[in-house]
NUFI-116812 format. One record per residue (C-alpha): x, y, z; residue in one letter. Coordinates in steps of 0.2 Angstrom, whole numbers, padded with zeros to 4 digits, always signed. Layout:
// NUFI-116812
XYZa/...
***
This chain:
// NUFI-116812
-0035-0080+0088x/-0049-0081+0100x/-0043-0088+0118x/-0059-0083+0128x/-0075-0092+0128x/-0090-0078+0128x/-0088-0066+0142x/-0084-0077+0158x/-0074-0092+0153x/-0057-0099+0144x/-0059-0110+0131x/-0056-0127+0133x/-0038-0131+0139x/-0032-0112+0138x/-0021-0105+0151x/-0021-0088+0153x/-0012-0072+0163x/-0016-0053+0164x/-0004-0040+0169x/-0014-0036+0186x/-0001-0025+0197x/+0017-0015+0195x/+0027-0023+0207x/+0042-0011+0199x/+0044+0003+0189x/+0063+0008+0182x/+0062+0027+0175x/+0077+0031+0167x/+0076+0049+0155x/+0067+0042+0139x/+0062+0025+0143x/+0053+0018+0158x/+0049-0004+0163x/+0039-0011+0173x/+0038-0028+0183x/+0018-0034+0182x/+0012-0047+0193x/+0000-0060+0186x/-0011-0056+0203x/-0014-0048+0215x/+0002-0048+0230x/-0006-0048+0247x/+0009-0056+0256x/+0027-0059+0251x/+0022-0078+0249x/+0010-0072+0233x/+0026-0067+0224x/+0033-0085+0224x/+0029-0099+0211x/+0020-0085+0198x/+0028-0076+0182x/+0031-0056+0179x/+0027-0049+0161x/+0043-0036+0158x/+0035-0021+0149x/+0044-0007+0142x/+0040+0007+0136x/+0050+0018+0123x/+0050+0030+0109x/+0059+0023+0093x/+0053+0041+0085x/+0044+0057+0090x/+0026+0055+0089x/+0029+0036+0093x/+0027+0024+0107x/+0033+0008+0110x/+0025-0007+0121x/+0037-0023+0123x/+0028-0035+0135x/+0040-0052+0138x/+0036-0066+0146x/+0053-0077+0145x/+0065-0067+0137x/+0077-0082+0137x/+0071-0087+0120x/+0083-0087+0106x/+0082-0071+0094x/+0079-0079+0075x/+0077-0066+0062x/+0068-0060+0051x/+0063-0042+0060x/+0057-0028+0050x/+0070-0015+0045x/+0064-0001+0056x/+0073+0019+0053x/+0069+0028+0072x/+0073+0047+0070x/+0092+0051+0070x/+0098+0059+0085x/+0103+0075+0076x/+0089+0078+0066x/+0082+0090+0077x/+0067+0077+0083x/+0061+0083+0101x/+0069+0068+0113x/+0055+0057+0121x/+0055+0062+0141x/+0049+0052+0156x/+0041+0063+0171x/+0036+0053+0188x/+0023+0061+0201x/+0018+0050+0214x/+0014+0033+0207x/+0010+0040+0188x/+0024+0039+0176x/+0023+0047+0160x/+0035+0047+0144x/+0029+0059+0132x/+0036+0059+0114x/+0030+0075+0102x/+0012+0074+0102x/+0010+0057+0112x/+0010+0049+0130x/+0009+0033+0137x/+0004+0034+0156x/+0006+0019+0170x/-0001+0023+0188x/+0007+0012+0200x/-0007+0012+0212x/-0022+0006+0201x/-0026-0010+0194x/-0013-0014+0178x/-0017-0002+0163x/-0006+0011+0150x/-0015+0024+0146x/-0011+0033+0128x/-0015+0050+0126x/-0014+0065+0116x/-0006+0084+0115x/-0022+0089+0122x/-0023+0075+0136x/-0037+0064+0128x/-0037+0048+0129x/-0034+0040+0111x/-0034+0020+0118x/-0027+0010+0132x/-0023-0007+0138x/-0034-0012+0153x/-0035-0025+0165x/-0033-0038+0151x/-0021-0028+0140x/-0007-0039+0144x/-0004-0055+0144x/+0000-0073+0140x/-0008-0087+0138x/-0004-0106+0134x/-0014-0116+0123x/-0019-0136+0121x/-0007-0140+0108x/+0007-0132+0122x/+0008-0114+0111x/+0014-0099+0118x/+0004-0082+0116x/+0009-0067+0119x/-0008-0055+0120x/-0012-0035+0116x/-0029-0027+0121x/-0029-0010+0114x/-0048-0003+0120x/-0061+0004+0108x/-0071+0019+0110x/-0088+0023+0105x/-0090+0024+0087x/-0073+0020+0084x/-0067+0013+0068x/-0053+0003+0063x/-0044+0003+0044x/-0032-0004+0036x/-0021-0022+0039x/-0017-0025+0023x/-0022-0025+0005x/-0038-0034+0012x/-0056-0036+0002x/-0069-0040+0016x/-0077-0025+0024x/-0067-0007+0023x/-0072-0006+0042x/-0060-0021+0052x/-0072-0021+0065x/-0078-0036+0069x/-0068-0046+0058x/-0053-0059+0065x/-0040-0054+0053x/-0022-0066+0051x/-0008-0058+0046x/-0002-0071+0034x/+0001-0071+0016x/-0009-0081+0005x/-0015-0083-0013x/-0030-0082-0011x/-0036-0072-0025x/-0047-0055-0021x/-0062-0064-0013x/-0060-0072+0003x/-0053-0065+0017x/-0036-0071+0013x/-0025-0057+0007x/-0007-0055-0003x/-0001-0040+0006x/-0004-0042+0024x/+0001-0029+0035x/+0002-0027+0055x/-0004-0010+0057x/-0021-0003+0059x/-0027+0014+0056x/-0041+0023+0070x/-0052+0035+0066x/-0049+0044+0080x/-0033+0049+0075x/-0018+0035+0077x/-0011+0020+0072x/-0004+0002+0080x/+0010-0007+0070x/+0014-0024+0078x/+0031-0027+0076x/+0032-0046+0069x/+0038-0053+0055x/+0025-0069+0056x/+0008-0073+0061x/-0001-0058+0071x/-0017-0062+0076x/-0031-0048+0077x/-0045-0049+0087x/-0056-0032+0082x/-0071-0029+0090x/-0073-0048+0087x/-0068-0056+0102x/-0071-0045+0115x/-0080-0031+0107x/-0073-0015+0115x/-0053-0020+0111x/-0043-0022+0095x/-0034-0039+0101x/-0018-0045+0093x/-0007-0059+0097x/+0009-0070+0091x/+0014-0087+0097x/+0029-0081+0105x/+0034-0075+0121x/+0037-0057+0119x/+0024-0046+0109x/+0032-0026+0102x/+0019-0015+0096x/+0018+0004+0090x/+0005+0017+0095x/+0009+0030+0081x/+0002+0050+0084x/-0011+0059+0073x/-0020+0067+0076x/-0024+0066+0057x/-0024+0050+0046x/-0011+0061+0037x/+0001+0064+0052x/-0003+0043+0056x/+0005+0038+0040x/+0018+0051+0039x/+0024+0046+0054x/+0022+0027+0052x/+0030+0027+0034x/+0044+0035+0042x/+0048+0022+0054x/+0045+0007+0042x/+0052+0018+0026x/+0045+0030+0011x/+0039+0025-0003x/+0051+0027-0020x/+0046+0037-0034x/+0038+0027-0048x/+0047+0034-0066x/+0033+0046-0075x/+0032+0034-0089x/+0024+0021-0078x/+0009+0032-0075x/+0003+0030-0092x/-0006+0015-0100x/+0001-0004-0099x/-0006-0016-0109x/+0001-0036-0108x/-0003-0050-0119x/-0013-0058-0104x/-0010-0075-0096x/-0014-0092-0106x/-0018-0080-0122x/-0007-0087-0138x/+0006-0073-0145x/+0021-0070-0152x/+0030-0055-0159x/+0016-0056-0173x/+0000-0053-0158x/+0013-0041-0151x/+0014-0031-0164x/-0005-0030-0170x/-0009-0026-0152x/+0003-0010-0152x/-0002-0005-0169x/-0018-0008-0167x/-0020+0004-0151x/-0008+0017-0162x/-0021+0015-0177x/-0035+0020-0163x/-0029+0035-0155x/-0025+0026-0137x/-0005+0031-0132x/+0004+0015-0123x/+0017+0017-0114x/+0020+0000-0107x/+0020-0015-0115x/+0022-0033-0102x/+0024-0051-0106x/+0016-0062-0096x/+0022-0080-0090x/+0022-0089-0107x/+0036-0080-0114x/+0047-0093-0107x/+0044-0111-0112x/+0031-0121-0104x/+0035-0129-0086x/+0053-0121-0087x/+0047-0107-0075x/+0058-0098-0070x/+0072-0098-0082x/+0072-0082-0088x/+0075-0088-0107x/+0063-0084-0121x/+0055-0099-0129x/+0063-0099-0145x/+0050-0105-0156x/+0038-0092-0152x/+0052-0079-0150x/+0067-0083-0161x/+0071-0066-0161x/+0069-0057-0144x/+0082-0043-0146x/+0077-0039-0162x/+0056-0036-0154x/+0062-0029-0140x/+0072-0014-0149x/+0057-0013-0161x/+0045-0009-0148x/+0058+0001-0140x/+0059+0011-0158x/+0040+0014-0155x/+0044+0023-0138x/+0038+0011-0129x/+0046+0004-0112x/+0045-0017-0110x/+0041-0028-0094x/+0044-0044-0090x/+0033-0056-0078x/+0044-0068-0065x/+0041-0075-0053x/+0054-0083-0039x/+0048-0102-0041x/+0063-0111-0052x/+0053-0127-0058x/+0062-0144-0059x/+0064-0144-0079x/+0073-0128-0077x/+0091-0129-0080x/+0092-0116-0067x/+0085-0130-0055x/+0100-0140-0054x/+0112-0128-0054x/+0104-0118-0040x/+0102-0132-0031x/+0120-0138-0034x/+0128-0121-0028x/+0113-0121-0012x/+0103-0107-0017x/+0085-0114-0018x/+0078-0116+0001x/+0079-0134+0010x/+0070-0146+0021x/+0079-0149+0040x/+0087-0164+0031x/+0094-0158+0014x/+0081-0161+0003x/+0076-0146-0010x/+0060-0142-0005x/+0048-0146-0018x/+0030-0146-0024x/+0019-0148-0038x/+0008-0134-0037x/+0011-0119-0051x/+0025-0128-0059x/+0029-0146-0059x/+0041-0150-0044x/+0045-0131-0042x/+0058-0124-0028x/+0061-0108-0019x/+0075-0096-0020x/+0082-0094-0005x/+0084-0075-0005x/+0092-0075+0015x/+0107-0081+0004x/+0117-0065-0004x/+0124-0075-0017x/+0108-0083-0023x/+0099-0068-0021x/+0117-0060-0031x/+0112-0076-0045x/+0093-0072-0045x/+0097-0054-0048x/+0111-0060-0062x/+0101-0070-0073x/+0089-0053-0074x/+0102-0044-0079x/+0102-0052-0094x/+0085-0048-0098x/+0089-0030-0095x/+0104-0030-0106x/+0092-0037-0121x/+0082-0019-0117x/+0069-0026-0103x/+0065-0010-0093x/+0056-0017-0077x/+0046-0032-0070x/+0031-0039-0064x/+0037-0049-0048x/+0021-0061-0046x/+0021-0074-0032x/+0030-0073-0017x/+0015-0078-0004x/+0017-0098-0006x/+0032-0100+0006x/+0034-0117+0016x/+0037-0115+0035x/+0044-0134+0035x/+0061-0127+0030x/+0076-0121+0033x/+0084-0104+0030x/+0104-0101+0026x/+0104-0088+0037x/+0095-0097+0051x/+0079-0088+0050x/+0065-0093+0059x/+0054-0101+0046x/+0037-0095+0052x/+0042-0078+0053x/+0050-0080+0036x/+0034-0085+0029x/+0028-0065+0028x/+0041-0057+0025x/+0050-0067+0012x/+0040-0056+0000x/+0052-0041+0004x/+0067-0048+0000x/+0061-0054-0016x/+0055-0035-0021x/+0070-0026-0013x/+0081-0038-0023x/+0073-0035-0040x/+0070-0018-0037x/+0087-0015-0030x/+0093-0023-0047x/+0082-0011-0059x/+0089+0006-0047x/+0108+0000-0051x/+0106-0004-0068x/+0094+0009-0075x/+0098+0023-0062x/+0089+0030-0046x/+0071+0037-0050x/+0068+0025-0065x/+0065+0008-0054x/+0046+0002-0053x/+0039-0016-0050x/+0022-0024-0053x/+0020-0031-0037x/+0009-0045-0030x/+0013-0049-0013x/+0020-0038+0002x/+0024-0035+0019x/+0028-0022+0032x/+0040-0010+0023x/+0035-0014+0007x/+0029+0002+0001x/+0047+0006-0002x/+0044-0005-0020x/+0031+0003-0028x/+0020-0004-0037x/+0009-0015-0031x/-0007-0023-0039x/-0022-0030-0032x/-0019-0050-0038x/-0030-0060-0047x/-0049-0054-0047x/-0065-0059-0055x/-0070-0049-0071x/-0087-0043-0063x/-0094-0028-0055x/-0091-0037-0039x/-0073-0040-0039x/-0073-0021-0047x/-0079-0016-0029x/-0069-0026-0020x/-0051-0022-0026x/-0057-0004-0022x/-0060-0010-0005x/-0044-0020-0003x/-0035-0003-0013x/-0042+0008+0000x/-0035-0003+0015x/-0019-0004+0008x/-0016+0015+0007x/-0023+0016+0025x/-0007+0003+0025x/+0006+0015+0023x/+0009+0011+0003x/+0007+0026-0009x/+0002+0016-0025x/-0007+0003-0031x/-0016-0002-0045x/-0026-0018-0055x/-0031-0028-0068x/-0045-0016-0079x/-0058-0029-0083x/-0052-0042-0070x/-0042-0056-0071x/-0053-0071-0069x/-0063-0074-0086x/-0068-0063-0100x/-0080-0047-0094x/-0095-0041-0100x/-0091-0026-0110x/-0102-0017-0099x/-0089-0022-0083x/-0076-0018-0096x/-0078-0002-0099x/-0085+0006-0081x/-0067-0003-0076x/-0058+0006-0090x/-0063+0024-0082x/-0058+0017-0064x/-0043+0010-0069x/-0038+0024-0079x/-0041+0037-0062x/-0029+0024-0053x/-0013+0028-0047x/-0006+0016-0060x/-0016+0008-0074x/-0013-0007-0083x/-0025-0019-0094x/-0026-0037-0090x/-0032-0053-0089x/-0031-0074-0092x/-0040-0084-0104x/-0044-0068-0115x/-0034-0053-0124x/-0039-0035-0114x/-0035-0024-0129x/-0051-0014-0132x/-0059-0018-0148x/-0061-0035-0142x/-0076-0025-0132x/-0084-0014-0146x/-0079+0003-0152x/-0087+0009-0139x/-0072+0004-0125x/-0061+0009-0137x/-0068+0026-0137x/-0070+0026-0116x/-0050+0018-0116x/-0047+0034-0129x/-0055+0046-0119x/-0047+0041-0100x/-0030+0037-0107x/-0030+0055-0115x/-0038+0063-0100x/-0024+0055-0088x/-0010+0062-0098x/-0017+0080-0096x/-0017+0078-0076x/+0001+0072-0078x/+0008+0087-0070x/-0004+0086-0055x/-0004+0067-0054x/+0016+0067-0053x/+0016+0080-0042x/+0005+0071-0028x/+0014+0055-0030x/+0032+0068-0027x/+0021+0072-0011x/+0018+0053-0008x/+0037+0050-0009x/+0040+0064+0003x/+0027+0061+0016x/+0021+0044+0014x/+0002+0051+0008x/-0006+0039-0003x/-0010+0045-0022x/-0027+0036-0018x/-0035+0044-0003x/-0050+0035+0007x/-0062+0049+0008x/-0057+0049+0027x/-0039+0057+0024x/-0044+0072+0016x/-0059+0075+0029x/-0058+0066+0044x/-0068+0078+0055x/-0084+0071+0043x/-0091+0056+0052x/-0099+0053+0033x/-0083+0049+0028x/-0077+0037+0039x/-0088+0020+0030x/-0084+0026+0011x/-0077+0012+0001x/-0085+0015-0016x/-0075+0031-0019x/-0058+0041-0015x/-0049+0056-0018x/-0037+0055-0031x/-0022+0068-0023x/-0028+0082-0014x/-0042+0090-0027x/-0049+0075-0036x/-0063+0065-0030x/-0067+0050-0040x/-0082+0038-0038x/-0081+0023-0051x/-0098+0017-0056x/-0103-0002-0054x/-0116-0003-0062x/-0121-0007-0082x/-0135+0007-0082x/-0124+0020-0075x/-0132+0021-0059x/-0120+0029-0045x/-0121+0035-0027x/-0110+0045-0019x/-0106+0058-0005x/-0101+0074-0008x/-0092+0083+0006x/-0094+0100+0012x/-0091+0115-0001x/-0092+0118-0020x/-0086+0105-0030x/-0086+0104-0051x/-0087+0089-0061x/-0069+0089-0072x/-0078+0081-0088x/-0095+0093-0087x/-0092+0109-0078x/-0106+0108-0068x/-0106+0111-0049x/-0110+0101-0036x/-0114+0109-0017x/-0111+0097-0001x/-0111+0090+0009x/-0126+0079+0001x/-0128+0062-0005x/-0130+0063-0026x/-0137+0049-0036x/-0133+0051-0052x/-0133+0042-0071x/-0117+0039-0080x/-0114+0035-0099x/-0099+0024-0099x/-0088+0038-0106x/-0091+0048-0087x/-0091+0046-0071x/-0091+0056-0055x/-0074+0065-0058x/-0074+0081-0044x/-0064+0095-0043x/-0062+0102-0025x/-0066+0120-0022x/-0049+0131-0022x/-0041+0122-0031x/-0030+0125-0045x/-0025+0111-0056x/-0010+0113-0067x/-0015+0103-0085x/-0003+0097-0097x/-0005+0100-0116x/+0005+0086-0123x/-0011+0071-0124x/+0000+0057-0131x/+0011+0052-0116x/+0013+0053-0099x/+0032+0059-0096x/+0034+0076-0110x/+0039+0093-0104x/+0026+0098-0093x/+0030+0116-0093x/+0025+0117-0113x/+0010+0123-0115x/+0004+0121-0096x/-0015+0128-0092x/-0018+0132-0074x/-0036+0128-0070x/-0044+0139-0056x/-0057+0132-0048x/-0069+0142-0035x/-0061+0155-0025x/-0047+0157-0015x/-0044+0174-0008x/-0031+0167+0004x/-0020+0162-0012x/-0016+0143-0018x/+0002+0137-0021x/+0004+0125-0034x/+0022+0118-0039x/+0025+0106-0056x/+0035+0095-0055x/+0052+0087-0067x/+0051+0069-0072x/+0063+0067-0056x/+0049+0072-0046x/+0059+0092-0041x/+0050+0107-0043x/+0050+0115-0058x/+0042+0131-0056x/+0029+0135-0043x/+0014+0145-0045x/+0003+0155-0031x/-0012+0160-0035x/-0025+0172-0028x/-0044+0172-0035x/-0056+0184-0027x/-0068+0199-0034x/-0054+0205-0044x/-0050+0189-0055x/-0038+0178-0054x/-0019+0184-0051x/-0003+0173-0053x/+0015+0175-0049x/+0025+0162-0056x/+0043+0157-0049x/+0056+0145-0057x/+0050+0148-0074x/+0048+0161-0088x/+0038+0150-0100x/+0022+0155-0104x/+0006+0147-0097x/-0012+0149-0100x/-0023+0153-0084x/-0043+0148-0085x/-0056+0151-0071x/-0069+0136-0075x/-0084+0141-0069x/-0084+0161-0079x/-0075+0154-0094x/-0060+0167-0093x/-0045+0165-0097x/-0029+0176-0099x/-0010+0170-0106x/+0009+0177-0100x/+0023+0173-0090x/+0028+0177-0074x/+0010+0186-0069x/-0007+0188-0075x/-0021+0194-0071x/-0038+0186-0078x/-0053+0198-0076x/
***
């Protein structure tokens, strides 16, 4: 929200005041406040008939700083507030500390400081190990303003620096780069081409190495670059404003450390890395198109590993009653445990709407679980089902019904599901646990994903929970996966859910994944198959779409053969795919890398949205066009393309020409990639028949660990390549492996070590 207008004035009928002077300043051992004036305090008289902004500062974690700057902190505390976990005190975490020379006071946690001078004009100064200034909030840093309509704001200016550039916010599809973009953080269906987002997020990445998460639930504001054009600017209609300043210096350390505040990613199962296919949206099918679908991918050669029902496999407008619609599926058990017998798992799509012919209507709002209006009334609407309600999830026991009446699915032999929706939530309501309904509005998305979630880790056992996500908030990388919504079926909207990908990850969430071929319409098999390749390098890959079926042959024998090609290629990289997505879990590294995590000291990486490094080693650059036209940058070293062999030297821009069985697929010099054997699923026995795949040298030795389908260690493998060859030693494990060095062709076989010449 913009309250200035131009440089010099207000807008019309906006009050505002700045943090101008510290009256006081409390130090206590790891915390210190200070009492701003509003101006300038010349004689005791000034200090009368004006307000103090409280600000404290604290460290909820090492290598984090907190800002609270509070107006009137008489206002009533209505939840929701994000789930935060600050650093046990016996986890060996260095304890933030204040130190106080003169009129500077400083609190230092880990590799961060936050420093006030009492002296100068208002200002906190953040600053690194080294003492270089990362940001700080200047003379309009802090403050409050009222507007026409009597709102109250709470305001943050966090100041840019020279060539500085901002990521992340959400899952958002306008430029990669937030600057100079107004950005709301609140949740919308919007699909994936406006500046409206599904997953919106409070927390912005920096290129120069740290992060801001505003800690609110609801509407956040952000002003960056956009409003006054040296400050990131965030505010909330409220009167006390909390923000994060999180330490680097890497994009790496950013996320590790902001992950761990607002939680880790889970572990997806290893099954659901491999292909999904689903019968599409307003498609006609029954077990019959079921079936012809599955075989007909067997009959081709393409391995499927999930198989998802979309919406219409509950009656029409009876949405959600979690009951098949019998005249299409008389016999869902029966389906169910013949696709099961084909060794594929099964999702289901909900959503948590219950719509008025639902039986599940009535009785939820008999027993109080669907949300209310101030006066009693359901609250209702027509939109997406026909006078549709809301599950109130603040309520345990609705949440406990929701959760039962999936159960059931998942006793039929249901293995996870696609929990659309969740952004259309009314703020002219009220909450059975008093929440406050604008700061509901957000985050009402997490309790509908930790609920489902929750339910799938009880009843199928920790490590084998996944979701198809839609919507999220803060925190909600906890419940992988999340999808990009509902895109076009055109190169465009190709390019922009890479773009929105790429912001979410820069968001804290460690997979992702969309619909190959796009949602909207039915793409041209040209867009069909360039998106296959792309979706098919994704963290999670599943086919897609509305008014038309997304199995390949519907696209010429052509896509089959590209769907053929990646699905089988995907499988090989299992044991180095589910080894990052381990680290991902661990470290809260996204799978899906912006090029400016791997190398952030390479000012050429910091505007790249059309490419990403897939884990550590693999850089990936999808091609939009039909004639196979790509550019791309190539960062400093030796790279080798995966599906060629043939090297590429950077840094260096490359233009290049792609049939649609290929694509930029790089390999990073050093690196070792452990390859799987088994080509026909994505969860076997990685340790059967494993190649190690040496890349370039390494004189200084590469460890390489492969992982179980829990995600452990199975064995690990070091491995040193200089003039000599290649030399292994293998620990864990006393299976044999083959070991290639790609660019002389050698190869050598044993167990435990081997040399290559």
């Amino acid at each position: 929200m913009k309250f200035t207008d131009g440089f010099w004035l207000m807008r019309e009928g906006v009050r505002a005041s700045y943090a101008t002077e510290i009256r006081d300043l409390r130090v206590e051992e790891s915390r210190f406040t200070a009492y701003a004036a509003v101006k300038r305090v010349a004689a005791r008289g000034d200090t009368l008939n004006t307000p103090l902004i409280t600000v404290e500062c604290f460290s909820p974690a090492e290598g984090v700083i907190g800002v609270r700057a509070t107006h009137h902190a008489g206002k009533a505390r209505r939840g929701p507030d994000f789930t935060l976990f600050p650093d046990p005190p016996d986890q060996g975490a260095t304890p933030a500390a204040t130190r106080r020379d003169g009129p500077v006071t400083e609190l230092t946690s880990g590799p961060l400081t936050v420093r006030a001078d009492g002296d100068g004009p208002w200002g906190l100064t953040f600053l690194d190990q080294d003492g270089r200034r990362l940001t700080a909030a200047g003379p309009k840093g802090t403050a409050f303003a009222t507007t026409p309509d009597g709102a109250h704001h709470m305001i943050a200016q966090l100041a840019l620096d020279v060539g500085e550039n901002i990521y992340g916010l959400g899952e958002r599809f306008t430029p990669y780069v937030k600057n100079g973009q107004t950005v709301d953080i609140w949740q919308a269906d919007g699909g994936t081409s406006s500046e409206q987002a599904y997953k919106n997020i409070p927390f912005y990445l920096s290129s120069r190495g740290y992060g801001v998460f505003v800690n609110h639930p609801g509407m956040v504001s952000f002003e960056v670059g956009s409003e006054a054009v040296g400050q990131v600017q965030f505010s909330v209609e409220d009167q006390s404003l909390e923000y994060f300043v999180v330490a680097g210096p890497t994009p790496k350390d950013v996320l590790a450390r902001y992950t761990a505040l607002t939680g880790r990613p889970a572990l997806p199962p290893a099954w659901s890395f491999g292909l999904w296919l689903t019968t599409s949206f307003c498609t006609s099918y029954d077990e019959a198109t079921v079936t012809s679908f599955v075989d007909g991918m067997a009959e081709r050669g393409i391995p499927l590993s999930v198989f998802h029902f979309d919406c219409f496999w509950m009656r029409e407008y009876q949405w959600s009653d979690f009951l098949w619609d019998p005249e299409v599926f008389p016999d869902p058990e029966g389906m169910l445990a013949r696709l099961k017998e084909r060794g594929l798992r099964v999702s289901m799509w909900i959503n948590p709407y219950i719509a008025q012919k639902s039986a599940l209507f009535a009785e939820g709002a008999e027993r109080g679980y669907l949300v209310r209006r101030a006066n009693g009334d359901v609250w209702q609407w027509d939109l997406w089902q026909p006078g549709m309600a809301l599950v109130d999830f603040t309520n345990p026991e609705a949440a406990a019904w929701y959760e039962d009446k999936l159960r059931l699915l998942l006793d039929q032999g249901v293995d996870c599901f696609k929990t659309d929706f969740g952004e259309r939530v009314p703020t002219d309501v009220v909450w059975h646990d008093g929440s406050d309904p604008e700061r509901m509005h957000n985050y009402y998305a997490q309790l509908y994903n930790k609920a489902v979630f929750d339910l799938l880790e009880r009843e199928r056992g920790a490590g084998e929970a996944v979701l198809f996500a839609r919507s999220a908030t803060a925190g909600g990388q906890q419940y992988p996966v999340h999808w990009g919504g509902d895109c076009f079926a055109s190169f465009t909207a190709m390019a922009e859910s890479l773009r929105g990908g790429l912001s979410l990850s820069l968001s804290g969430f460690g997979f992702w994944s969309h619909d190959i071929g796009g949602f909207e319409g039915t793409p041209d098999p040209a867009v069909f198959k360039r998106w296959l390749a792309f979706g098919l390098l994704s963290s999670h890959s599943r086919l897609h779409g509305n008014v038309s079926y997304r199995v390949p042959w519907e696209f010429g024998e052509e896509a089959v053969d590209v769907a053929r090609r990646f699905t089988l290629l995907k499988h090989r990289l299992m044991p180095y795919l589910y080894g990052v997505a381990a680290e991902a879990h661990r470290t809260g590294v996204p799978m899906m890398r912006p090029m400016l995590v791997e190398f952030p000291g390479d000012p050429a990486t910091r505007t790249l949205d059309r490419q990403y490094m897939l884990g550590p080693d693999l850089l990936v650059a999808p091609v939009f066009t039909e004639d196979g036209e790509v550019e791309y940058y190539v960062p400093e070293g030796t790279w080798t393309s995966l599906l060629t062999g043939e090297s590429v030297t950077g840094p260096a821009w490359r233009h290049e020409t792609h049939g649609f069985d290929s694509l930029p697929v790089l390999v990073r010099d050093g690196a070792v990639l452990p390859w799987g054997a088994d080509e026909g699923r994505p969860d076997g026995d990685w340790l059967d028949g494993l190649t190690l795949r040496v890349f370039g040298p390494s004189a200084a030795g590469r460890t390489v660990t492969v992982p179980d389908l829990t995600g452990a260690t199975a064995a690990t493998f070091h491995v040193v390549r200089d003039a000599a060859g290649a030399r292994v030693t293998a620990e864990g494990t006393t299976r044999p492996y083959r070991v290639c060095v790609e660019e002389t062709g050698a190869t050598g076989e044993g167990a435990g070590r081997v040399t290559v010449p």
